[in-house]
N, C-alpha and C positions, 0 to 999 in steps of 0.2 A: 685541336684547331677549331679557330670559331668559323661558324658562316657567313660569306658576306653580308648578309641581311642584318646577322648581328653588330657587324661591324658599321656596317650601314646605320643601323641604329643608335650605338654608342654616339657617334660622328652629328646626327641630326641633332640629338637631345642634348648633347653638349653645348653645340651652337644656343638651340632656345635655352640653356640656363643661363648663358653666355649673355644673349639679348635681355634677358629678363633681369638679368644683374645692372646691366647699363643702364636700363630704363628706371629701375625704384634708385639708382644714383643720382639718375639727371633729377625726377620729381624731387627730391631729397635734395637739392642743390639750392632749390629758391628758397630755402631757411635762411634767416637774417637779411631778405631781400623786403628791402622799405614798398616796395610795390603800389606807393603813390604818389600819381600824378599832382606835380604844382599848379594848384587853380588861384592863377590871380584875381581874375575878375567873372562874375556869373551878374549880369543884372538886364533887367527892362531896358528894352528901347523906347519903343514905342507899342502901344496899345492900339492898332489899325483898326479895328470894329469890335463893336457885342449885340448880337442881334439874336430875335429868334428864329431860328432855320430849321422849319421842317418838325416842329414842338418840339425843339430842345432848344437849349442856350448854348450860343458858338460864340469864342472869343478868337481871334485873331491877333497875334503880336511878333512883336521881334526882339531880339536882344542882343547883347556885346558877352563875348566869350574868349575869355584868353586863359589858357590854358599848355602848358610842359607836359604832354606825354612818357618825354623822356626816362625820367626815374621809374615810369614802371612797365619798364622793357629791360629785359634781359634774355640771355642765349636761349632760354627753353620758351616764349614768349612765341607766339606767331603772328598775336593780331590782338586788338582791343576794340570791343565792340561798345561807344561812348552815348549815352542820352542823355538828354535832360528829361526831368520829370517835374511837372506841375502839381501840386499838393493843396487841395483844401479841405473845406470841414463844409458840409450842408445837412438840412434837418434829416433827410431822409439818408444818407447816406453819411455819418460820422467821421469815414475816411475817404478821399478819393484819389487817387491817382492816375495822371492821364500824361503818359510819355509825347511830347511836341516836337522832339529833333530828336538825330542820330546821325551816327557816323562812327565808320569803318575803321582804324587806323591800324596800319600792315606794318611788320617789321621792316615790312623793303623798303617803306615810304623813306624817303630823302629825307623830310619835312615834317618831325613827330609835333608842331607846336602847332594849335590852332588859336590864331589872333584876328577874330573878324568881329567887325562891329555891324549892327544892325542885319542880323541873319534871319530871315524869316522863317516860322515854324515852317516844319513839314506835316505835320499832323494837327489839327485843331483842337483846341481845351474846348471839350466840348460837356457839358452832363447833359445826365438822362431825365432832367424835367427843365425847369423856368428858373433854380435855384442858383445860378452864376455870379447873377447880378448882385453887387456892394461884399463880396467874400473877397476874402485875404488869400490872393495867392502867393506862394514860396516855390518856389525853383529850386533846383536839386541838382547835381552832376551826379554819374552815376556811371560804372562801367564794369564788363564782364572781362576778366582778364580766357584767355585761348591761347595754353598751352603747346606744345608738340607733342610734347609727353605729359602724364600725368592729369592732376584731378585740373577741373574747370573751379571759378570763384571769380565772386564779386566784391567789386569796392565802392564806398558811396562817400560822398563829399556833404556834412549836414548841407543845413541850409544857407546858401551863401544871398538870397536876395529874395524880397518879400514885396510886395504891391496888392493894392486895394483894387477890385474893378468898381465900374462905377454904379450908382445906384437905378439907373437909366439909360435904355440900351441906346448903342451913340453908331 
């Protein structure tokens, strides 16, 4: 006859193979899921200021963003954490990226679609010298998906919108 400690044990370790089976089923589950969002539109509003602030260059702007969450949400899904990212090239720095907005979106949200026009950054495009001025910026969507279970991953939308700042700070 076993001891109950034994039995005790049997009982525990069955359950965690138990959960451990459920959980690489669920992560295993988003295979063949499209897990991207429909971005209709990503583009410039308006370019509110470029000045120098403080010895660097600050832009300021806003843009029109519509965007379907939808399709990449599914049951193992808990939240989508959404930026945009601003992308240039300057002499001293080849690449730069500098994230200007963000946002949250929850499985619980009623309302997975975001359609607003003229949204003002949250964070300023700003570099680290005077190099702002007359570069090509491109705008980016970009988002971490936040599972329940399982691995975390990101998706990125190229570039959907491109704008010139100007050659003199306004």
């Amino acid at each position: 006859m076993h001891t109950v400690w034994v039995r005790l044990n049997a009982v525990v370790f069955f359950g965690l193979s138990v959960i451990l089976s459920l959980s690489l089923l669920a992560a295993l589950s988003k295979i063949g899921h499209s897990q991207i969002p429909d971005i209709k539109e990503l583009k410039l509003n308006t370019l509110r200021s470029l000045k120098s602030h403080g010895g660097v260059d600050r832009a300021l702007l806003s843009f029109d963003l519509d965007v379907d969450f939808r399709p990449a949400f599914h049951w193992n899904i808990k939240q989508l954490f959404v930026y945009v990212v601003a992308t240039y090239e300057s002499e001293t720095n080849p690449s730069n990226q500098v994230v200007v907005w963000d946002k949250i979106v929850e499985a619980t949200d009623p309302i997975k679609v975001v359609k607003e026009r003229n949204i003002f950054i949250k964070y300023a495009l700003v570099d680290q010298g005077h190099e702002l001025r007359g570069k090509t910026v491109k705008l980016s969507l970009m988002w971490d998906h936040m599972p329940l279970t399982g691995l975390l991953y990101m998706g990125k939308e190229e570039v959907k919108s491109s704008f010139v700042l100007p050659n003199e700070y306004k």
